[in-house]
C-alpha positions as CSV (number, residue, x, y, z in Angstrom):
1,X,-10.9,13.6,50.6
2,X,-13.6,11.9,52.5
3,X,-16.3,10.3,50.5
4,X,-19.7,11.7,51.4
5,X,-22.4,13.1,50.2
6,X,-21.5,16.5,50.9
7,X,-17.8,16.8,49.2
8,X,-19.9,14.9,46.4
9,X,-22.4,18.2,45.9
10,X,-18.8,20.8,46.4
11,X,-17.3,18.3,43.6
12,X,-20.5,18.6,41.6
13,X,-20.6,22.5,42.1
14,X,-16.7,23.5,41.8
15,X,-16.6,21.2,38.8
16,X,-19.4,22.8,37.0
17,X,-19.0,26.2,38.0
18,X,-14.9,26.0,36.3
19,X,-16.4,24.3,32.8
20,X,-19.0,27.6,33.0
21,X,-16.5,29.9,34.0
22,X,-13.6,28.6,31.1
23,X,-16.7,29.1,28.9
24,X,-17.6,32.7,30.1
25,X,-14.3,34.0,30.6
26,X,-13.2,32.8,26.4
27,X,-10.0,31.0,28.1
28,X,-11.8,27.2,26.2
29,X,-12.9,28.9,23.2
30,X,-9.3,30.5,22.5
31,X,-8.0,26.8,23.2
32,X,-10.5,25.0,20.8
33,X,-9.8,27.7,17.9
34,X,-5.6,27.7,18.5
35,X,-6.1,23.8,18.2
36,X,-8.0,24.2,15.0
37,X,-5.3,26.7,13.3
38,X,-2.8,24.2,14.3
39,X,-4.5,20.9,13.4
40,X,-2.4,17.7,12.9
41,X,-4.4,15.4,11.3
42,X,-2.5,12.2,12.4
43,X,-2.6,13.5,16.4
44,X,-6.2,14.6,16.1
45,X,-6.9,10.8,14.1
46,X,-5.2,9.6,17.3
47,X,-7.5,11.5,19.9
48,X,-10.8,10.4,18.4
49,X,-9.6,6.8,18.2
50,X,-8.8,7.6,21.9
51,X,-11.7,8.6,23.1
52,X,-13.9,6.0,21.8
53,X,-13.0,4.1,24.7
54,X,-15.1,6.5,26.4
55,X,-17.7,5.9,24.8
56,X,-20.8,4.7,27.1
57,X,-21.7,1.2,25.3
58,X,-17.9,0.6,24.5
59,X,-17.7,0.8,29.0
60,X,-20.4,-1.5,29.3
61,X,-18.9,-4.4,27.9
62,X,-15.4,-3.5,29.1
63,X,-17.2,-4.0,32.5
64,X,-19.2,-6.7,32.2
65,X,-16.3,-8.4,30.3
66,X,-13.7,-8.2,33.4
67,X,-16.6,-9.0,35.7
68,X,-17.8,-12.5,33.7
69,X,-13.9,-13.5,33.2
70,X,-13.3,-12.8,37.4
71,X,-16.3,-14.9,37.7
72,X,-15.3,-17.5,35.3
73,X,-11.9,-17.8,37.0
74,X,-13.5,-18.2,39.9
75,X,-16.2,-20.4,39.3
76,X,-16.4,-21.8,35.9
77,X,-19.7,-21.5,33.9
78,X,-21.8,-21.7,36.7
79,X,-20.0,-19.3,38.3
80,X,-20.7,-16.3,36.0
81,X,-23.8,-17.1,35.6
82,X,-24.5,-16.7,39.1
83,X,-22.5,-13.5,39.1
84,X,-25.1,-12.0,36.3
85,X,-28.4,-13.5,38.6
86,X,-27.4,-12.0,41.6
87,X,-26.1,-8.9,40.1
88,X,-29.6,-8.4,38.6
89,X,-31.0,-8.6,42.3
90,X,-28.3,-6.5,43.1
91,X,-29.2,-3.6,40.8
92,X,-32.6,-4.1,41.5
93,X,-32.3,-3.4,45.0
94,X,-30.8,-0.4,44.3
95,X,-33.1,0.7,42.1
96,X,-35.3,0.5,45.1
97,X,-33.4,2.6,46.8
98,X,-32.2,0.1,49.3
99,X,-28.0,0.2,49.1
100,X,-27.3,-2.6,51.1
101,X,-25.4,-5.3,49.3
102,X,-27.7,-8.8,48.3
103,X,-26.5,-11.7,50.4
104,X,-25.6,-13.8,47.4
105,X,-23.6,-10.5,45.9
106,X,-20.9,-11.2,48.9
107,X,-19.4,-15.1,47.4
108,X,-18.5,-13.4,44.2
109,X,-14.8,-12.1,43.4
110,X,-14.5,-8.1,44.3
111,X,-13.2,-7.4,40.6
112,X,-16.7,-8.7,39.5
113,X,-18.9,-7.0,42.1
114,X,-16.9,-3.8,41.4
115,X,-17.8,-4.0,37.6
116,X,-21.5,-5.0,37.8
117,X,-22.3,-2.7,40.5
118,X,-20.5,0.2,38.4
119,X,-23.1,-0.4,35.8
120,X,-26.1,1.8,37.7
121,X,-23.7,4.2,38.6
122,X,-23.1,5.2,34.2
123,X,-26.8,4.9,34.3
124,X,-27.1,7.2,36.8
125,X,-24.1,9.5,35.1
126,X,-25.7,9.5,32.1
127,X,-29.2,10.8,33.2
128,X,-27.7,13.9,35.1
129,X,-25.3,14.7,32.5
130,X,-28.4,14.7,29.7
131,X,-30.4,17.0,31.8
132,X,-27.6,19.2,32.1
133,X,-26.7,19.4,28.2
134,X,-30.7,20.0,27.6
135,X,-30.8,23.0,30.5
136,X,-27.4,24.3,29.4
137,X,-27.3,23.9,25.7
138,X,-23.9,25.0,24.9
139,X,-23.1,24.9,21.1
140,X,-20.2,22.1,20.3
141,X,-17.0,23.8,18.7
142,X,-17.5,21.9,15.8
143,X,-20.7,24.7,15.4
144,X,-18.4,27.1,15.6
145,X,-15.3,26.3,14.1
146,X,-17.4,24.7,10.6
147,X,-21.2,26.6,10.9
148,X,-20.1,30.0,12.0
149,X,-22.1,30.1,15.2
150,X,-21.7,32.3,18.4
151,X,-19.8,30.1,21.0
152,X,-21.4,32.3,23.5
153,X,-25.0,31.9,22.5
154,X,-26.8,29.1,23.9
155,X,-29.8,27.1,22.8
156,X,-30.7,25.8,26.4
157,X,-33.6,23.7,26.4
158,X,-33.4,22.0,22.9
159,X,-33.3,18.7,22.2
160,X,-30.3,19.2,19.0
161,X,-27.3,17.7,20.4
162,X,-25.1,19.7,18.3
163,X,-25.9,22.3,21.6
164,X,-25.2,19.6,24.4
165,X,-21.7,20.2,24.5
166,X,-21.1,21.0,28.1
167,X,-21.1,18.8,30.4
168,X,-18.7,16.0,28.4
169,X,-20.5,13.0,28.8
170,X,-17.7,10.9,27.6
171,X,-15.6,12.7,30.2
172,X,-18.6,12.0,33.0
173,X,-18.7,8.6,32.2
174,X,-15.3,8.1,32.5
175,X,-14.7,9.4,35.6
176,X,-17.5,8.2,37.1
177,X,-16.7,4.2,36.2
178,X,-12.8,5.0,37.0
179,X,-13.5,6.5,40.2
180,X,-16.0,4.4,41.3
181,X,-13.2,1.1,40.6
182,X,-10.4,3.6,42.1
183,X,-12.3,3.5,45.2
184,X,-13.0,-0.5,45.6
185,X,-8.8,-0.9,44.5
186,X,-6.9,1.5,46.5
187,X,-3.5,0.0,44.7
188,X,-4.8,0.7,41.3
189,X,-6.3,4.2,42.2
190,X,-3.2,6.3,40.8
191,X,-3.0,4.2,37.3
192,X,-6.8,4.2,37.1
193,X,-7.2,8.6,37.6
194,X,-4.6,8.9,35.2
195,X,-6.8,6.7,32.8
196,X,-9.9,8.6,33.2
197,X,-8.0,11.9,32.9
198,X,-6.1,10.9,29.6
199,X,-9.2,9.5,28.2
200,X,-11.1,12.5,28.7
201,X,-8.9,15.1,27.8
202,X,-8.9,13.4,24.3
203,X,-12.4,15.0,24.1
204,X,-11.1,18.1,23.7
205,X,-7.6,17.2,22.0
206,X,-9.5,16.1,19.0
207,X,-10.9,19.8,18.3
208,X,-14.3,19.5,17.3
209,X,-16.4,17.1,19.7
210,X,-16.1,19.3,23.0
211,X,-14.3,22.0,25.1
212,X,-12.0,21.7,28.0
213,X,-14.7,23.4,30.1
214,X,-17.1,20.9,28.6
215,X,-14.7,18.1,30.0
216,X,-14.0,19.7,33.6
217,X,-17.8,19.5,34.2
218,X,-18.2,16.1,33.2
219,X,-15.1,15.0,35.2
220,X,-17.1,16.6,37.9
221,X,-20.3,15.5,37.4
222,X,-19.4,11.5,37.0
223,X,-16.8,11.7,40.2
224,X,-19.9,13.4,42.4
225,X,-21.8,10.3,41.1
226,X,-20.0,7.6,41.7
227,X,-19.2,9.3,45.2
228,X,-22.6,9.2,46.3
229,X,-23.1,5.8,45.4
230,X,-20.2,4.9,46.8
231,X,-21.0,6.8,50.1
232,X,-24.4,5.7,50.4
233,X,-23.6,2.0,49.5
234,X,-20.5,1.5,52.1
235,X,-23.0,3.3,55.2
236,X,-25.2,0.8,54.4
237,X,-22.8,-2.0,53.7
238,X,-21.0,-1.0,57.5
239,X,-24.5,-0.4,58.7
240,X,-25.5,-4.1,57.4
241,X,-22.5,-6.0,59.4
């Protein structure tokens, strides 16, 4: 698939509309409640130690991490920190809106420009998917497998996040860091898609925290937004030379 804008927003819409339609349609719900029935404790243990490594802050550092020790390699001590200075311009440019790359961002390793620059991109993940779990408000299974509630009634516009099940964001940050590396190392991209998926389908192998609708969506919404970034900051990049 080429990377643009527009196969972003088709990404974006497909994705979401096939996490809303498993919701409508019961297909997720009957999942979630067969997975309940048949529970194994030491599997579902497993999946939620799993998916922490989606977690957003547990990504962060994973990132910067690999970035500082690429750096380090690289340059020594002076050589990371110069990776964090300019990667602070860096940000901030894009912050600005400007996607063209900082001139001081080009002498550091790829590995380390890769990670830094995949920072904005989970910031930018996580807003979207928020907004979405506010305007959607889908109830969490755990409300209905535990509280008795209707999995078919939302509470759209509430600020509980028991009711912010779909999108995943676990799943949206995931595939929106892994994508967004699978795209700047082509020979890692198989390795690194598998990662995302495994990582977020524990999301919904652990029974109460989400659906698999929940985590189609958020695949979809975290690949749409690292592909605009990725789009937009390559133009300009090409645009640049």
């Amino acid at each position: 698939m080429h990377i643009n804008a527009t196969n972003a927003l088709l990404v974006f819409i497909y994705g979401l509309a096939a996490g809303m339609w498993l919701w409508a349609s019961g297909t997720d719900i009957a999942w979630q409640q067969w997975l309940y029935a048949n529970d194994n404790q030491t599997f579902n243990t497993t999946m939620r130690a799993l998916s922490q490594l989606a977690l957003g802050r547990t990504q962060v550092w994973g990132l910067i991490i690999i970035a500082l020790v690429a750096a380090l390699w690289r340059g020594g001590i002076w050589g990371a920190w110069q990776a964090l200075r300019v990667a602070g311009e860096q940000i901030l440019l894009w912050l600005r809106g400007k996607f063209a790359w900082h001139a001081g961002w080009q002498m550091q390793p790829h590995i380390t420009k890769l990670c830094l620059t995949a920072l904005p991109v989970l910031a930018a993940t996580g807003i979207l998917q928020i907004i979405l779990k506010i305007i959607i408000g889908r109830p969490r299974p755990k409300e209905m497998l535990w509280n008795g509630a209707d999995p078919n009634l939302p509470q759209p516009f509430g600020f509980d996040s028991s009711y912010w099940s779909l999108p995943s964001g676990h799943s949206a940050s995931t595939f929106a860091i892994f994508l967004w590396l699978a795209l700047g190392l082509p020979r890692w991209r198989v390795p690194l898609l598998l990662g995302a998926c495994l990582l977020s389908t524990s999301r919904f192998l652990a029974v109460t925290p989400h659906y698999v609708g929940d985590v189609v969506a958020g695949a979809a919404v975290g690949g749409a937004v690292a592909m605009v970034l990725w789009s937009r900051t390559i133009r300009a990049h090409t645009a640049a030379k």
